[in-house]
C-alpha positions as CSV (number, residue, x, y, z in Angstrom):
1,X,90.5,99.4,101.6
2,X,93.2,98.7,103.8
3,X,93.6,94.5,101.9
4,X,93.7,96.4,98.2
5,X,96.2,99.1,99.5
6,X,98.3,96.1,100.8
7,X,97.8,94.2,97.5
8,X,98.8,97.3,95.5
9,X,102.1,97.4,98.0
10,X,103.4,94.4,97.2
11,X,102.7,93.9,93.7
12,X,104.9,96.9,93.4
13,X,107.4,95.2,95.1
14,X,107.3,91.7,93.1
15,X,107.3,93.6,90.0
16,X,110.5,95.8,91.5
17,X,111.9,91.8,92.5
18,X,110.9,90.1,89.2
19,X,112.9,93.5,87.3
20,X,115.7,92.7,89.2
21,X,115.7,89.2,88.2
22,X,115.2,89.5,84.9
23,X,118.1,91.4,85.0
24,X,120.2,88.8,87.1
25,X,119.6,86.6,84.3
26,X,119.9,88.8,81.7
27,X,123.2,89.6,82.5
28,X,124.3,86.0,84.0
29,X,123.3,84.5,80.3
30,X,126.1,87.0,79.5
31,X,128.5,84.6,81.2
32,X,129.9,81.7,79.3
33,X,130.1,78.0,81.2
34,X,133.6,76.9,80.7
35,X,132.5,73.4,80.0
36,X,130.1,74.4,77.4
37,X,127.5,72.5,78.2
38,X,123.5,73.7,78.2
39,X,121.4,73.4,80.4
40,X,120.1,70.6,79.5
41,X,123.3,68.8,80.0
42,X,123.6,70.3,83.3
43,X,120.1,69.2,84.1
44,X,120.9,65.2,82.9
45,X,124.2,65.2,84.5
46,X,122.9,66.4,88.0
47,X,120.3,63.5,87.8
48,X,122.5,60.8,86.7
49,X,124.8,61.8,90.0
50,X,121.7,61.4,92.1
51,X,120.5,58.1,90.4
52,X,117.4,59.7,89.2
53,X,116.4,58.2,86.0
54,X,113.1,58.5,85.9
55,X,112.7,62.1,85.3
56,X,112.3,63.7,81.5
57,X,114.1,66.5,80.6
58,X,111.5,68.9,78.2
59,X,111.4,72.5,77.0
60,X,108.4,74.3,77.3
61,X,107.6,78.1,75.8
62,X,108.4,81.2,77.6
63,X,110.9,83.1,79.5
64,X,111.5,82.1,83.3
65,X,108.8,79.7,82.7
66,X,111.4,76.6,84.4
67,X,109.4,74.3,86.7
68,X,109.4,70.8,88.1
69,X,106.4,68.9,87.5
70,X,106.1,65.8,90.4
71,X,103.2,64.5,88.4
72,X,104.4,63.4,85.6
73,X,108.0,63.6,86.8
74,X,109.5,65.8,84.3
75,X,112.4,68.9,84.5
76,X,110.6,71.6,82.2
77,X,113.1,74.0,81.2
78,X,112.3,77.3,79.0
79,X,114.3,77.5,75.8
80,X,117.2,80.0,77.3
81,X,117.8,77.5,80.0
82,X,117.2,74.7,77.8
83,X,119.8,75.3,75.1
84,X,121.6,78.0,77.1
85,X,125.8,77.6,78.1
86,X,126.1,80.1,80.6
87,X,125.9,80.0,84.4
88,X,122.2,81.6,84.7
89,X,121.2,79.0,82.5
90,X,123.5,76.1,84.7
91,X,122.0,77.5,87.9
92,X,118.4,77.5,86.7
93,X,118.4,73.8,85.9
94,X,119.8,72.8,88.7
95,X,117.6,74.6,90.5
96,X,114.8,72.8,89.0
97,X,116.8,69.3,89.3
98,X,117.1,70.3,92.9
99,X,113.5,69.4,93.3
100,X,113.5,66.3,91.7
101,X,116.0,65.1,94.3
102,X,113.7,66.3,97.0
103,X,110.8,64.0,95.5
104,X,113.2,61.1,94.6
105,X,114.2,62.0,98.3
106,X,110.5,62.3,99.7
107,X,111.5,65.8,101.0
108,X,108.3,66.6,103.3
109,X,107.9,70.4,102.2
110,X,107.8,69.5,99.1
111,X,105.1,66.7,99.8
112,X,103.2,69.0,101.7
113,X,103.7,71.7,99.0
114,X,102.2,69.0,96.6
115,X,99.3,68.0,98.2
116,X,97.7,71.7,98.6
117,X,98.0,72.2,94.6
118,X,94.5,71.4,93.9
119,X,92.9,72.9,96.9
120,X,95.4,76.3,96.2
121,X,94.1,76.1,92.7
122,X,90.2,76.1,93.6
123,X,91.1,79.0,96.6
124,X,93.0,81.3,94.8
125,X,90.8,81.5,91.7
126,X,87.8,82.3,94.3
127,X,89.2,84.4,96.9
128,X,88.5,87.8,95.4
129,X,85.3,87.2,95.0
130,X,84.6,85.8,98.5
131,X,86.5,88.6,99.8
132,X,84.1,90.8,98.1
133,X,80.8,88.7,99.4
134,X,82.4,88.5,102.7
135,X,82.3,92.4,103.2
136,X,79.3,92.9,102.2
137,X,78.1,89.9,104.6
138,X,79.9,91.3,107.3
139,X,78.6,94.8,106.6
140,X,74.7,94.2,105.7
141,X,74.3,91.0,106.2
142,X,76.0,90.9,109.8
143,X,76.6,87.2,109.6
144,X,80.3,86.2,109.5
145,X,79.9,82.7,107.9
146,X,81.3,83.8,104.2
147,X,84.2,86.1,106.2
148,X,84.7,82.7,107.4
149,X,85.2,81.4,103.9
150,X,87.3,84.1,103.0
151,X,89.4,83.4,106.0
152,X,90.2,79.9,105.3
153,X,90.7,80.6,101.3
154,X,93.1,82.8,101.9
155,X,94.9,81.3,104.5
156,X,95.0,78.4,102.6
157,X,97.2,80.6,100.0
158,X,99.1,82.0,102.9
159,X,100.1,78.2,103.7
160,X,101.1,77.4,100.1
161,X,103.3,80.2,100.5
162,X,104.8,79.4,103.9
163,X,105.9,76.1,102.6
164,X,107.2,77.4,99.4
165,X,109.6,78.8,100.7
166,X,111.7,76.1,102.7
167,X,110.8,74.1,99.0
168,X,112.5,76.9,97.0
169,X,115.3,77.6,99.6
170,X,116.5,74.0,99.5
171,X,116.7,73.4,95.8
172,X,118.6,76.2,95.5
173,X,120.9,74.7,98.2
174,X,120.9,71.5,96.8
175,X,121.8,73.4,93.3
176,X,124.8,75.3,94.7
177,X,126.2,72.1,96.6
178,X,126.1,70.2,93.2
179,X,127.4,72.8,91.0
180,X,130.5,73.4,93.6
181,X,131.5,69.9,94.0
182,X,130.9,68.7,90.4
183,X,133.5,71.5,89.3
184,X,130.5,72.6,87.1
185,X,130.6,75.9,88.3
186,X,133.3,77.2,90.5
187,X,134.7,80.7,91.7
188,X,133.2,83.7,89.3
189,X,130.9,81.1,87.9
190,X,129.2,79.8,91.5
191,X,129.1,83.6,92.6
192,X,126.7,84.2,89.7
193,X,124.8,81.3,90.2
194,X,124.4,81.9,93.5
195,X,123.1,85.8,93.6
196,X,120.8,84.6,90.8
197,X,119.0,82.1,92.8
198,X,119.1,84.5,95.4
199,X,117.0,87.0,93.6
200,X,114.8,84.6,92.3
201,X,114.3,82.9,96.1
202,X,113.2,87.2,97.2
203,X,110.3,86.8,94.6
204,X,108.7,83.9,96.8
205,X,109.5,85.5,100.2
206,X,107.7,88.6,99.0
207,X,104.5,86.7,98.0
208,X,104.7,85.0,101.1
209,X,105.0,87.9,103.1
210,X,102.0,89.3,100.9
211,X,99.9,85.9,101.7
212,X,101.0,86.1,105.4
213,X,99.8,90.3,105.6
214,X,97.0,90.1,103.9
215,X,95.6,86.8,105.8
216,X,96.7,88.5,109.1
217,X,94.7,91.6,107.8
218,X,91.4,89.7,107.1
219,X,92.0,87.8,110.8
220,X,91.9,91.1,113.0
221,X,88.9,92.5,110.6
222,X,86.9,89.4,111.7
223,X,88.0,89.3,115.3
224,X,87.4,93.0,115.4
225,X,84.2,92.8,114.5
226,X,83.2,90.1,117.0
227,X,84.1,92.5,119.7
């Protein structure tokens, strides 16, 4: 019980983080840019100064949706940041263009990051279900090969997560830089942008920390049942 109870934990607390967010944003998109521009401009302009120009600029559906695909090198931007003149929107695409410098750059987090997608992918759509085999072959079956399984599918997630982090931190640091020295967002304006990405950097250090417990949990189950 004790890897549900901490699942229940912290998706209470992403969904407390992702309210708060929302509501960053919300109120940020409130906030006019004084150049005007959308965040799609903001998005093209911080590429240009980097000499990235071969990186798309495309809208995709949804709200918060904003990634930065390394495959096929684009800045995908939902449609309030897209369009958007205000300083959530500004901070969000910079955000995003803050990873496309660290590829253009070779950034190694975000290398390392990169290479664990497809194995991430195949381990967390399988986890809970080894996690389920793996107590009941711990418990009948008293063999610890699938806990073994388990073990390394979920700290395989716990890794992603690790290295997220340092990923999502220095975007947003990138982000800020640009925005302050451009002159695109300044006093009142880089305050907001900054608490915003602030918010939204809490969401990945609570599924980290949620990763990190729950593989930590599953560790000390298996050891302690070796004893």
């Amino acid at each position: 019980m004790g890897i549900f109870i901490i699942s229940i934990i912290f998706t209470v607390i992403g969904f407390i983080l992702s309210s708060v967010l929302r509501s960053k944003f919300s109120r940020y998109s409130q906030v006019p840019l004084q150049n005007g521009m959308s965040g799609a401009e903001v998005a093209q302009a911080m590429l240009r100064h980097y000499g990235i120009f071969d990186v798309q600029i495309t809208q995709v559906p949804g709200q918060l949706t904003d990634h930065y695909n390394p495959q096929d090198k684009t800045v995908n931007l939902s449609p309030e940041v897209y369009s958007g003149r205000n300083v959530a929107a500004a901070a969000v695409a910079a955000h995003e263009c803050g990873h496309a410098v660290q590829h253009a750059t070779a950034y190694n987090f975000l290398q390392m990051r990169s290479s664990l997608v497809p194995v991430v992918n195949i381990a967390a759509s399988v986890q809970q279900y080894l996690f389920m085999f793996g107590l009941v072959g711990m418990s009948l079956m008293k063999s610890p090969i699938i806990m073994i399984i388990v073990l390394i599918a979920f700290g395989v997630t716990a890794l992603f997560s690790l290295i997220t982090l340092p990923v999502e931190f220095d975007a947003s640091k990138r982000a800020l830089a640009w925005l302050d020295s451009s002159g695109f967002a300044r006093g009142a304006e880089y305050a907001g942008a900054k608490d915003a990405l602030t918010w939204a950097a809490m969401t990945y250090v609570s599924a980290a920390l949620a990763a990190l417990i729950q593989f930590l949990y599953l560790l000390m189950r298996f050891l302690g049942s070796r004893d």
